[in-house]
C-alpha positions in Angstrom: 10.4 86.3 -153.6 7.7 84.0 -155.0 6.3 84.7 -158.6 2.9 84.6 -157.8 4.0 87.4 -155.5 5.2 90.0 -157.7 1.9 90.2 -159.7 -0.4 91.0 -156.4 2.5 93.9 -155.3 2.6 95.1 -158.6 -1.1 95.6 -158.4 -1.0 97.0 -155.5 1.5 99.8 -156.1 -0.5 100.4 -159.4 -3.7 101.0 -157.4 -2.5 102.8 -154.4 -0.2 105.3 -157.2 -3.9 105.7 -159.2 -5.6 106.7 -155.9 -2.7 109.3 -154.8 -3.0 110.9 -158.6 -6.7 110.9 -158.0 -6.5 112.7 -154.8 -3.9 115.1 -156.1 -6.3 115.9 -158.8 -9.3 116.2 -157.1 -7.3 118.7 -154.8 -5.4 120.4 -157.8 -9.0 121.1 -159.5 -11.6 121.5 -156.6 -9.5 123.7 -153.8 -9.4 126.7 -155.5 -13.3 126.8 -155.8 -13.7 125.9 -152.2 -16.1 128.7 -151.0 -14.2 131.5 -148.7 -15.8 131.7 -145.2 -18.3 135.1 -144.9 -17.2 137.7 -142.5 -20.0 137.6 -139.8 -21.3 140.1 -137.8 -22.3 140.1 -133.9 -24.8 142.3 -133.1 -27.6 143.0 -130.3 -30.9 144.9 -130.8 -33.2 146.1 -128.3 -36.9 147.8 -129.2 -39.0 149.7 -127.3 -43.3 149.5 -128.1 -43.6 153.0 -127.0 -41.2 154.7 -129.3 -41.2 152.3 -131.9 -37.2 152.6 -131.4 -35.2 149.5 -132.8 -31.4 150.2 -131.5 -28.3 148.1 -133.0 -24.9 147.4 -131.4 -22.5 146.3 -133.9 -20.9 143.7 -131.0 -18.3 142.1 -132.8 -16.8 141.3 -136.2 -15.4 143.2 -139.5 -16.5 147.0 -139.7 -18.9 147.4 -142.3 -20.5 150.1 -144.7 -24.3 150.4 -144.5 -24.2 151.4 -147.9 -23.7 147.9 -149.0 -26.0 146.1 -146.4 -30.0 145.2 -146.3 -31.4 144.9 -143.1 -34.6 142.4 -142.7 -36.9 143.1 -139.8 -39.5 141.2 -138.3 -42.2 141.3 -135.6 -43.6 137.4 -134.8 -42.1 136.2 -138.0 -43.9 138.7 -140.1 -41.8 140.9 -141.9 -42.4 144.6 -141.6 -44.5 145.9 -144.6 -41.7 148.7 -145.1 -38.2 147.6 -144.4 -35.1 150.1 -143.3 -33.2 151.5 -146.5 -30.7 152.3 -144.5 -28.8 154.8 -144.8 -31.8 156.9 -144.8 -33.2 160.2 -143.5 -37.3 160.1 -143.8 -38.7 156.6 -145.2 -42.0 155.5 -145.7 -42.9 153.6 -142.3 -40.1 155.0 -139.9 -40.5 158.1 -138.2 -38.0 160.7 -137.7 -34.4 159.9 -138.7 -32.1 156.8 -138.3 -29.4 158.2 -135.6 -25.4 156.3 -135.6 -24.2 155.2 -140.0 -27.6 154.6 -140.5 -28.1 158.1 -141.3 -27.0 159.3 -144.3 -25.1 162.4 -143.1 -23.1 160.2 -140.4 -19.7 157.7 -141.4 -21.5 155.0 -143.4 -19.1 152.6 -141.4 -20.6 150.7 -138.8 -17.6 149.4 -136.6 -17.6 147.2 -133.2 -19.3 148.9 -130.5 -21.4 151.7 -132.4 -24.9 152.0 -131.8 -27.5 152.9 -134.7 -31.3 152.8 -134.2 -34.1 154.0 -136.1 -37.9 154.5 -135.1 -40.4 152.3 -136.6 -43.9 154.1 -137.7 -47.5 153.1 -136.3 -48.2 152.5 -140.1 -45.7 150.4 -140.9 -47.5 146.5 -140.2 -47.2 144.3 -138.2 -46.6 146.9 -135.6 -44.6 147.3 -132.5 -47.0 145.6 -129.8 -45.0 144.8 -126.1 -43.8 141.0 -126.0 -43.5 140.6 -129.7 -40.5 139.0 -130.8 -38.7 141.5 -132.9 -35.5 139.9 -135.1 -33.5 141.7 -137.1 -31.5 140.0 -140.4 -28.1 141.8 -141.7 -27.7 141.1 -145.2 -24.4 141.7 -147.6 -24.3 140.6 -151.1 -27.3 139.1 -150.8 -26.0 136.3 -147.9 -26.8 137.0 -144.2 -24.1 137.9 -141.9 -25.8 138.9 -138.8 -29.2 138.0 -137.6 -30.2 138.7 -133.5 -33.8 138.9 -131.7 -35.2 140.2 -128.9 -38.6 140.8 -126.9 -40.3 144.4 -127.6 -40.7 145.9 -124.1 
């Protein structure tokens, strides 16, 4: 082998060794601290004007308990003035009581394929009004992990 050879492959193993203990390390100190994937929801909702009815279908996903969610509803955007603290029995804005693990005397688990509603008030603002966009936000831990829409009929 020439000298001038030896030099260029000895800085080439030194450089492709300091990459591979860069990698390593960069692995070694950043996988654990990758963030873990959120459980997500599927779910449908229908509303009705007339009743003021909003009804969930957990579709799909991990069971969860109501106890530890926040749901966010909207009408057009605008979130209602009073928002579901589900569980609940009588809340300001709603009328009557929520029916499925939103009520508070059901299972507080809300598993694939139940159905919960509740009745939004006339009070509660922006109301109910046939061909609004209603969309409803499932929140855990503060991060979303459902969100579905659907026109009021």
């Amino acid at each position: 082998m020439p000298r001038a050879t030896v030099p260029v492959l000895g800085a080439v193993l030194l450089v492709g060794v300091t990459v591979l203990l860069a990698v390593g390390l960069l692995v070694a100190t950043t996988g654990f601290a990758l963030p873990q994937p959120t459980d997500h929801v599927v779910i449908e909702v229908t509303a009705d004007a007339a009743s003021g009815q909003v009804t969930l279908t957990h579709a799909g996903g991990p069971a969860e308990d109501v106890r530890s969610l926040r749901f966010r509803v909207e009408v057009d955007g605008q979130p209602l003035a009073e928002q579901p603290p589900v569980p609940f029995y009588a809340a300001a804005g709603f009328n009557g009581f929520p029916t499925g693990p939103f009520n508070p005397a059901a299972d507080p688990t809300w598993s694939a394929g139940e159905v919960a509603s509740f009745r939004v008030a006339g009070t509660n603002d922006p109301p109910l009004e046939r061909g609004a966009t209603l969309s409803v936000t499932v929140f855990r831990d503060g991060q979303p992990i459902a969100k579905a829409s659907t026109t009021v009929s």
